[in-house]
C-alpha positions as CSV (number, residue, x, y, z in Angstrom):
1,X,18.8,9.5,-2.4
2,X,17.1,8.6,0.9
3,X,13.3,8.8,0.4
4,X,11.4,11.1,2.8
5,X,8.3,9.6,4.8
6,X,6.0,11.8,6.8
7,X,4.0,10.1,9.9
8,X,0.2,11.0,10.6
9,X,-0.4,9.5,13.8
10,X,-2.1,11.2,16.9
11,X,-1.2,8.6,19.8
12,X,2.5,10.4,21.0
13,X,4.0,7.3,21.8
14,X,3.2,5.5,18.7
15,X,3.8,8.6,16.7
16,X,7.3,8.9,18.3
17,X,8.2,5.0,17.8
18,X,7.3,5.1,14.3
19,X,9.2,8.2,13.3
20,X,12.2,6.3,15.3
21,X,12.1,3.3,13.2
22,X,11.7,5.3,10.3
23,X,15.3,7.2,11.1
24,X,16.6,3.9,12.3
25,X,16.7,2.3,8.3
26,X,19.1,3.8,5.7
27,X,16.8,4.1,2.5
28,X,14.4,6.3,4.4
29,X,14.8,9.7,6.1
30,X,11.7,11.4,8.6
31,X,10.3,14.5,7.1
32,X,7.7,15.3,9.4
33,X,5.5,14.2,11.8
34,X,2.1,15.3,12.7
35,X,-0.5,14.7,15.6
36,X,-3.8,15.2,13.0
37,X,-5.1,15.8,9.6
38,X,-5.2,19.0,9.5
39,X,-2.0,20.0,10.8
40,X,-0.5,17.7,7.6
41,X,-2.9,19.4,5.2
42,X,-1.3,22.8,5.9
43,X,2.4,21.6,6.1
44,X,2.7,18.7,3.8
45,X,2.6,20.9,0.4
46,X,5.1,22.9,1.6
47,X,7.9,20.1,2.1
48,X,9.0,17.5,-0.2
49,X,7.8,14.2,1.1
50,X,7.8,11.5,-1.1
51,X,5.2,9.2,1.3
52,X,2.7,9.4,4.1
53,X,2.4,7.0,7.0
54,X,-1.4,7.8,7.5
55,X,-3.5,6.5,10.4
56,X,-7.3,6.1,10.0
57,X,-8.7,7.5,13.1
58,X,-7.5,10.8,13.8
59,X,-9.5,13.9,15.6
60,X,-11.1,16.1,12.8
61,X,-10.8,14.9,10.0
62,X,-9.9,11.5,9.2
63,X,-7.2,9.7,8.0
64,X,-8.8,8.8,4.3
65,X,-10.6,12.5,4.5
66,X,-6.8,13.6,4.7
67,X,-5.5,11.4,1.9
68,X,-8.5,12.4,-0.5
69,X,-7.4,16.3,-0.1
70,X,-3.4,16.1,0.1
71,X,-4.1,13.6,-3.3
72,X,-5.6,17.1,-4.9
73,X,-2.8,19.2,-3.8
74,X,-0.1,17.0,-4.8
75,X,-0.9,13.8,-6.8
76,X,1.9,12.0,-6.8
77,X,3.1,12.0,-2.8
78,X,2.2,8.0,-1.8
79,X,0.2,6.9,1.4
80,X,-0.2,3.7,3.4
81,X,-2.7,3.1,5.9
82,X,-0.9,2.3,9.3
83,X,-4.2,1.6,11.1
84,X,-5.5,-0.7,13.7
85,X,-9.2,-0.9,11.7
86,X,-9.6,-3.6,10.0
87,X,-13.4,-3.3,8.8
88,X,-14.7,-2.8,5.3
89,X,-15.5,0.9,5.4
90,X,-11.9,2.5,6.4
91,X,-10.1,-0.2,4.0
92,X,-12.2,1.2,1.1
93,X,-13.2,4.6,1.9
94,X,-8.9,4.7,2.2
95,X,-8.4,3.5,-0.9
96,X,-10.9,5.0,-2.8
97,X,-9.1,8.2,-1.5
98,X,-5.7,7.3,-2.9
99,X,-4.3,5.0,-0.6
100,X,-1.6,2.9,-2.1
101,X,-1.5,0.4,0.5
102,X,-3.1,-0.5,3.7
103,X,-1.2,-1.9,6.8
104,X,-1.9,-3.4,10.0
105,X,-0.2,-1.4,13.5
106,X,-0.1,-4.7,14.9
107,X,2.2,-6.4,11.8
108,X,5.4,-4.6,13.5
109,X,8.3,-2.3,12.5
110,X,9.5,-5.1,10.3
111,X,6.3,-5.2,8.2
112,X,6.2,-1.3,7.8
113,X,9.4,-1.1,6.6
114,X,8.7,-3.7,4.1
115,X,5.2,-2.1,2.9
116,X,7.5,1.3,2.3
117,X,10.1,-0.5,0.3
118,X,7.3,-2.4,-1.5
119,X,5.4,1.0,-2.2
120,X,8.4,2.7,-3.7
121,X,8.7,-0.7,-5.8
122,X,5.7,0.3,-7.2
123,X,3.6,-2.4,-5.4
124,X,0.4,-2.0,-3.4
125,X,0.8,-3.4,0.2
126,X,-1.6,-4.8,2.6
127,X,-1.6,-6.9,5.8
128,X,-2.4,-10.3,4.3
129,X,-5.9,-10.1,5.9
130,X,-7.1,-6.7,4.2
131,X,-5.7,-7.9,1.1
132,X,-8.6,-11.2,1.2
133,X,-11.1,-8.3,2.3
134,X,-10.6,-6.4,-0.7
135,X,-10.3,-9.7,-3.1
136,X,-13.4,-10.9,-1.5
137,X,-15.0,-7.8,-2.2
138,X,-14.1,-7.5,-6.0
139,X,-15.1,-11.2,-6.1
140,X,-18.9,-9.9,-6.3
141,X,-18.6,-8.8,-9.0
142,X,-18.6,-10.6,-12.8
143,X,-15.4,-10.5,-14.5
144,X,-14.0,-12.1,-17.9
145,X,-11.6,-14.4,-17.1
146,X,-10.6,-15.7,-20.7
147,X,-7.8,-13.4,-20.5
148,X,-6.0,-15.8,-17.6
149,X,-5.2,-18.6,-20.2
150,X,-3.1,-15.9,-22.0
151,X,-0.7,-16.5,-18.5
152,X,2.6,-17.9,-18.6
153,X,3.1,-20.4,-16.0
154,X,5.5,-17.9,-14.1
155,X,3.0,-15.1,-14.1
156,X,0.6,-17.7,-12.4
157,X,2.5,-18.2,-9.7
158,X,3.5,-14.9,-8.9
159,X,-0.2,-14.0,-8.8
160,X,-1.1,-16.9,-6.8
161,X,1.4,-15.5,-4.1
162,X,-0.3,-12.1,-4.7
163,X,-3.4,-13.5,-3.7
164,X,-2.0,-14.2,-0.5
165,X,-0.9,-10.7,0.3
166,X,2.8,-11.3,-0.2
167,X,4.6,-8.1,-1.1
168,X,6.6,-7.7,-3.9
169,X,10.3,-8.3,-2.5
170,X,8.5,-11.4,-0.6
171,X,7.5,-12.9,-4.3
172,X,11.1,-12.4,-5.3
173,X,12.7,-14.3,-2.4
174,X,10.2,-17.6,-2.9
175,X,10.9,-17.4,-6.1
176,X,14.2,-16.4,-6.0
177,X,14.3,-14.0,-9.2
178,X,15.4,-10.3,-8.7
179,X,12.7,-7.6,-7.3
180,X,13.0,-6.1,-11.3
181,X,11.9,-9.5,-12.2
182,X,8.9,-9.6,-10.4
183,X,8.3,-5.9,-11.5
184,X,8.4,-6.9,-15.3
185,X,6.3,-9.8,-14.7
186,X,3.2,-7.7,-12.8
187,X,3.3,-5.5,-15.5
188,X,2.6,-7.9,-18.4
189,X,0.3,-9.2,-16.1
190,X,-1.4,-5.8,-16.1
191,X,-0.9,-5.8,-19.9
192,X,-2.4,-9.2,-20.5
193,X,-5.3,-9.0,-17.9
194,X,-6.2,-5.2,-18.7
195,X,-6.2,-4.1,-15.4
196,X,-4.4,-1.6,-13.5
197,X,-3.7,-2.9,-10.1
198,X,-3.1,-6.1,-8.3
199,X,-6.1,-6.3,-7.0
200,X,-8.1,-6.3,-9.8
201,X,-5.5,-8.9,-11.4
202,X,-5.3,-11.1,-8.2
203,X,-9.8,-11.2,-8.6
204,X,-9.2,-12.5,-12.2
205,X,-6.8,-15.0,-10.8
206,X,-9.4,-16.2,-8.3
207,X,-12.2,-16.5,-10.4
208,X,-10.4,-18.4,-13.1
């Protein structure tokens, strides 16, 4: 079954372009658009949506203000960012809301549609410049890295092209093993690192 993707966008033209692309691809269907927050808090719930297209800066409430209440009414619809901002505070005030992934506007349709397909392939997209943002950011912070020597040389690499942002179908390709591949492998990564999301494992890797 098609998955359906609602768009939170308030500039009309960009609104309009993205819910065409979004009917343009055969794995995804449009199930709503909507020119604020607060418009999508009171309609979301009431449709079955499987993922939000969420921009930052919206009139009233924002976009991670949105994500952090539509999370409470229904925990387990999905959101990317689809922003222009690029700056600390909306990349981590987004995904301390519930974000799953934050993209760039400026990536293109291409990129979009790849952060979707990487979302529902249980991956965590970013551009590849919010992604060093948030690596940099956990890299403050001490970790225990003993656990990295329990990686096999496979699970190395596929980390080390996690650190550079690459989603998880773009790991499969350079390495040329299936997208369930790559699934197993991240999760015995999470296993073996005790961590819980990319990014946490991908800060491990860095600090080796």
């Amino acid at each position: 079954m098609k998955k359906r993707i609602g768009i939170v966008e308030d500039n009309r033209d960009l609104r309009e372009a993205l819910a065409m692309m979004i009917q343009f691809t055969e794995q995804f269907e449009l199930a709503g658009t909507f020119e604020n927050a607060e418009s999508a808090i009171e309609v979301v719930p009431t449709l079955a949506i499987d993922a939000l297209l969420m921009d930052v800066n919206l009139p009233g409430y924002s976009g991670y203000e949105c994500v952090s209440i539509l999370k409470t009414k229904n925990p387990n619809l999905l959101f990317i960012m689809c922003t222009s901002y690029e700056d600390d505070e909306n990349i981590f005030k987004s995904l301390k809301a519930g974000a799953s992934g934050y993209i760039l506007k400026t990536e293109g349709p291409t990129k979009i549609i790849e952060a979707l397909n990487d979302l529902f392939d249980g991956g965590s997209p970013m551009s590849s410049s919010i992604a060093r943002k948030v690596v940099t950011s956990f890299s403050k912070f001490e970790t225990t890295n003993e656990s990295i020597l329990l990686l096999t040389p496979r699970e190395n690499e596929i980390l080390e092209l996690l650190a550079t942002g690459k989603m998880n179908k773009e790991v499969a390709d350079n390495l040329q093993i299936s997208g369930g591949t790559v699934r197993k492998h991240i999760q015995h990564i999470y296993e073996k690192l005790q961590v819980n999301t990319r990014v946490e494992a991908v800060n491990m890797y860095l600090k080796r």
